[in-house]
C-alpha positions as CSV (number, residue, x, y, z in Angstrom):
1,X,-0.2,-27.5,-14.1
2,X,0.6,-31.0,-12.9
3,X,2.8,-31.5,-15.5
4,X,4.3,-28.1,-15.0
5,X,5.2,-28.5,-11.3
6,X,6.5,-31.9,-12.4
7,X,9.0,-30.5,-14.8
8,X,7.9,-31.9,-17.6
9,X,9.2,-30.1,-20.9
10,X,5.9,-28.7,-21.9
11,X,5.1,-25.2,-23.6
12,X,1.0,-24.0,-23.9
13,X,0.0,-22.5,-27.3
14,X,0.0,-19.0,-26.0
15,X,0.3,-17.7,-29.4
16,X,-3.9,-18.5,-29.4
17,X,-4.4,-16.6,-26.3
18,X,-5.6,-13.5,-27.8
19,X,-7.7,-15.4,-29.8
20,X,-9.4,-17.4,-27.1
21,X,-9.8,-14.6,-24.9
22,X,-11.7,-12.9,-27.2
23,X,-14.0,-15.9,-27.9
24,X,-15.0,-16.2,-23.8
25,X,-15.1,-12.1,-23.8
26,X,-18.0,-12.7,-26.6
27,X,-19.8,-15.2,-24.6
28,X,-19.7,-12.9,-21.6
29,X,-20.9,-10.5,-23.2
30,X,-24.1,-12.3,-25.2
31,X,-25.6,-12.6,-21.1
32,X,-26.4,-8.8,-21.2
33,X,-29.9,-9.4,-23.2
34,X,-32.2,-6.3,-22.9
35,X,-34.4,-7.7,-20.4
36,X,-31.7,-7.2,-17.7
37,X,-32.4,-3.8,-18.0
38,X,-36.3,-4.4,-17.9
39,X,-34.8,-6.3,-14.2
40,X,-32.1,-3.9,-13.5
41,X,-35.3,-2.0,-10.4
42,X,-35.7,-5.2,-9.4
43,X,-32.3,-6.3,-8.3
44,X,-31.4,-3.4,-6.5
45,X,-31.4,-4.7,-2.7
46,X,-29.7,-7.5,-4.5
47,X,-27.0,-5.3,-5.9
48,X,-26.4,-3.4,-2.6
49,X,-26.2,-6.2,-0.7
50,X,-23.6,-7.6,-3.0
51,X,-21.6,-3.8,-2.8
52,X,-21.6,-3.9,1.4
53,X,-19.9,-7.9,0.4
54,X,-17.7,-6.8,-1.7
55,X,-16.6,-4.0,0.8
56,X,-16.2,-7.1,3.3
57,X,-14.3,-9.3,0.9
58,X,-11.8,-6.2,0.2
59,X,-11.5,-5.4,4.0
60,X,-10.8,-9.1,4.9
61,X,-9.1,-11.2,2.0
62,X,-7.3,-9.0,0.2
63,X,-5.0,-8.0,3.5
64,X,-4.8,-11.5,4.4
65,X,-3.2,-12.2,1.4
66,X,-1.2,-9.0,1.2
67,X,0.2,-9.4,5.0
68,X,-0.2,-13.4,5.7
69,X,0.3,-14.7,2.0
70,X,3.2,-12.3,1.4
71,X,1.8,-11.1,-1.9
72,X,2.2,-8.1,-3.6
73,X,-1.3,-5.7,-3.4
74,X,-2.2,-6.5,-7.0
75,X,-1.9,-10.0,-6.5
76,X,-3.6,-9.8,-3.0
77,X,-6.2,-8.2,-4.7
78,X,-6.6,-10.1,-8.1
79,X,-6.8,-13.2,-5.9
80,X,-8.7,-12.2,-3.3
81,X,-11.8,-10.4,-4.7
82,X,-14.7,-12.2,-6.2
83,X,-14.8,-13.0,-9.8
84,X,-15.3,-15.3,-12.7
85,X,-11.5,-16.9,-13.2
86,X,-10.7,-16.1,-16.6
87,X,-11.6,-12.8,-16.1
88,X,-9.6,-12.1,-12.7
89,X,-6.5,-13.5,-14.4
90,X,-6.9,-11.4,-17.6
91,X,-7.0,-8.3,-15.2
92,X,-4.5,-9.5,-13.4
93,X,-1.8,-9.9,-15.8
94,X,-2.6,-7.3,-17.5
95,X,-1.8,-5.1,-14.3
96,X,1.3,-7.0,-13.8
97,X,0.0,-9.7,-10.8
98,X,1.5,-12.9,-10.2
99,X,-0.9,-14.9,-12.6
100,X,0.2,-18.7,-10.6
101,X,-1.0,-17.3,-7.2
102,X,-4.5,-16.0,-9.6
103,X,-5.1,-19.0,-10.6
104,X,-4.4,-21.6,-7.5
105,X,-6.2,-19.1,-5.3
106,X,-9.4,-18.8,-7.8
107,X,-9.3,-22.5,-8.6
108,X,-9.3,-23.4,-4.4
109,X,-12.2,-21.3,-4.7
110,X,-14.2,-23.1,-7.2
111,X,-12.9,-26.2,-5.8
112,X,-14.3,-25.5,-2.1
113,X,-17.7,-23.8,-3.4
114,X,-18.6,-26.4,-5.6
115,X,-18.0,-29.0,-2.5
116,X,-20.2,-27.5,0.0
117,X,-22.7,-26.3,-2.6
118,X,-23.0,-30.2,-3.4
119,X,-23.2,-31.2,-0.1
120,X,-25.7,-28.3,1.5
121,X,-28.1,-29.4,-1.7
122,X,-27.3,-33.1,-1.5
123,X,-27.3,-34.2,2.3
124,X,-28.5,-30.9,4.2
125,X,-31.6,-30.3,1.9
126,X,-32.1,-33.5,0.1
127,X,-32.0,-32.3,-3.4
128,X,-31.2,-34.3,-6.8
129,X,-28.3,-32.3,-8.4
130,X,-28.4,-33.1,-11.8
131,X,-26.1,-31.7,-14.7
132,X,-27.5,-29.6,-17.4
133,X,-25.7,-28.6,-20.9
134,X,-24.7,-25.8,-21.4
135,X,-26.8,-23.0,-23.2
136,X,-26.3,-21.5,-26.8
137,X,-28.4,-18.9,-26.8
138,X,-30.6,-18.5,-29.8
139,X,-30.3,-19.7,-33.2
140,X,-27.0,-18.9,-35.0
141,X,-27.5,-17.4,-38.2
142,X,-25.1,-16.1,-40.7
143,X,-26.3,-12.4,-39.5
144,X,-25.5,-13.5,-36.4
145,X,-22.2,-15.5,-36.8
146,X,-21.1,-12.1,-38.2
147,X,-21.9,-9.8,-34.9
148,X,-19.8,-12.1,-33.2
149,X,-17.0,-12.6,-35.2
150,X,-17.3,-8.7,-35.5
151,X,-17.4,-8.4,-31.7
152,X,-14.4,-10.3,-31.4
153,X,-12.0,-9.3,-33.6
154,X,-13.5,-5.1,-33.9
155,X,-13.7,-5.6,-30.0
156,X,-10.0,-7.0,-29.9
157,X,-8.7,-4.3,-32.3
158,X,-10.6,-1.4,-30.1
159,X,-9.3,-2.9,-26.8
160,X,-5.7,-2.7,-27.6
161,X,-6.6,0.8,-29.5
162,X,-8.0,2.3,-26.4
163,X,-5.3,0.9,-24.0
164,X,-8.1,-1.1,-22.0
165,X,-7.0,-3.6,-19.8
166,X,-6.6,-7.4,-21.0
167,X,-7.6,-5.8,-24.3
168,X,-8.4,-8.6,-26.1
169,X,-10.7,-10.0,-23.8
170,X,-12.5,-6.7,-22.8
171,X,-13.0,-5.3,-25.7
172,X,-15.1,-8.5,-27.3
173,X,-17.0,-8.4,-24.3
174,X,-18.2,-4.7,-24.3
175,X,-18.8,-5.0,-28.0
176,X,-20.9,-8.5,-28.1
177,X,-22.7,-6.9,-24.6
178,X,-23.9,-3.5,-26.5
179,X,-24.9,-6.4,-29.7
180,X,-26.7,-7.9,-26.8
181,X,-28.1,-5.2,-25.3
182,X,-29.6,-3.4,-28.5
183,X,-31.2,-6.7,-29.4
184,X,-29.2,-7.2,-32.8
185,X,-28.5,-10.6,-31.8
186,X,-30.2,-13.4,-29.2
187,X,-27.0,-15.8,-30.1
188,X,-24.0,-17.0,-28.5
189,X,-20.4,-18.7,-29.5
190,X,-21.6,-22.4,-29.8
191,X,-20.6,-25.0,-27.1
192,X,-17.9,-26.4,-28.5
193,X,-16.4,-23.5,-29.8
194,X,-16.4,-22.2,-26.3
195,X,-14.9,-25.6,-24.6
196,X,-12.5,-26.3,-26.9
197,X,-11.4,-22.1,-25.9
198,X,-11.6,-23.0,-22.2
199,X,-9.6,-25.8,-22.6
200,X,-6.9,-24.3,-23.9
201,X,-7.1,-21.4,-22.0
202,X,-6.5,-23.6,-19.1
203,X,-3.5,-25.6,-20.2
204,X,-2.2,-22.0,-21.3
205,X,-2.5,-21.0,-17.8
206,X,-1.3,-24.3,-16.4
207,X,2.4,-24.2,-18.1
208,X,2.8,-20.6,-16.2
209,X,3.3,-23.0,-13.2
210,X,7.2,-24.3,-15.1
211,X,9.5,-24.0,-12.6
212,X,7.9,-23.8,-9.6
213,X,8.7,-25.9,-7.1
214,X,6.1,-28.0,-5.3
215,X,6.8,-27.2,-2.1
216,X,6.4,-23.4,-3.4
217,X,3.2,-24.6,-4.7
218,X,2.0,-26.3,-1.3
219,X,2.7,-22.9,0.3
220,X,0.6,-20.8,-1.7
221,X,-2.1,-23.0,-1.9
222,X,-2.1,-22.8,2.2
223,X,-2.6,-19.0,2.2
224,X,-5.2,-19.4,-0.3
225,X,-7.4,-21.8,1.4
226,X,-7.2,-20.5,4.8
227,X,-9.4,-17.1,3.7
228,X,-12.1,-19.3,1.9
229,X,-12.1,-21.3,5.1
């Protein structure tokens, strides 16, 4: 994005798009394990809670950035709703949103959580915040290598088939969370498969920013902080 907004003569590999997509849709979906449906009674005040949020969120942000940030609705509300990053923008784009003002207003969002998180559990509460690696999920298998490189590229197929949005990333995910779900397989893409996806994802998303200006840049990112704020 740096690079981008400097007008450097780059280009992202957003030929592998698809493909990566469909590699983070998979590993969403391996976190639907059939005992979160064992837990599904217990988190029921948890789950209301989070609807009467939402509700907020969707009352608050989203006209913020609709009447203050001078977005359209679907970006207002593709960048003002809660969400994972790489999903928000999939959706997004797929419904035609200004992906730039996605990704500087989810990215303020991780930026600013992740501070005061680190601070409330560092200097409020006196915690040790360590870093822990990333999960796998169980042992990968051949068996198991094929469900997911069946969820990916069967999901992918049936995603564009069925007109879903960001098809090739909803699709994998629905497929690998019913693979999940039904216990067929415990396993997940493997670390490095999935950073190596993320990080190209993100330089992907970052050359979107060619041709904007910084000053544009500086603007956008003020409407997006003041509603986190």
């Amino acid at each position: 994005m740096a690079a981008a907004v400097a007008g450097a003569p780059i280009r992202g590999p957003a030929g592998l798009r698809p493909a990566i997509v469909a590699v983070i849709g998979v590993l969403l979906g391996s976190r639907f394990t059939p005992d979160i449906l064992g837990q599904a009674g217990q988190t029921a005040l948890t789950l209301v809670i989070l609807l009467v949020y939402l509700a907020a969120v969707a009352a608050v942000v989203v006209p913020f950035y609709r009447l203050v940030g001078r977005q359209d609705w679907t970006t207002a509300y593709f960048a003002g709703m809660p969400g994972g990053q790489s999903e928000m923008i999939e959706f997004g784009e797929a419904r035609g949103a200004d992906v730039p003002a996605i990704v500087l207003a989810h990215s303020l969002r991780i930026v600013v959580t992740i501070a005061l998180m680190a601070f409330l559990f560092r200097v409020v509460l006196g915690h040790d915040v360590g870093r822990t690696a990333p999960t796998a999920g169980g042992p990968l298998g051949i068996a198991d290598i094929a469900l997911l490189a069946g969820s990916a590229l069967l999901g992918a197929a049936l995603g564009i088939r069925l007109r879903l949005p960001a098809p090739t990333f909803l699709g994998p995910l629905i497929l690998s969370a019913l693979v999940h779900v039904t216990g067929l397989t415990e396993s997940a893409p493997p670390p490095p498969l999935v950073v190596v996806a993320q990080v190209l994802l993100g330089t992907i998303l970052g050359c979107r920013f060619v041709g904007i200006a910084p000053a544009m840049l500086a603007r956008a990112g003020s409407s997006a902080w003041a509603p986190r704020c």
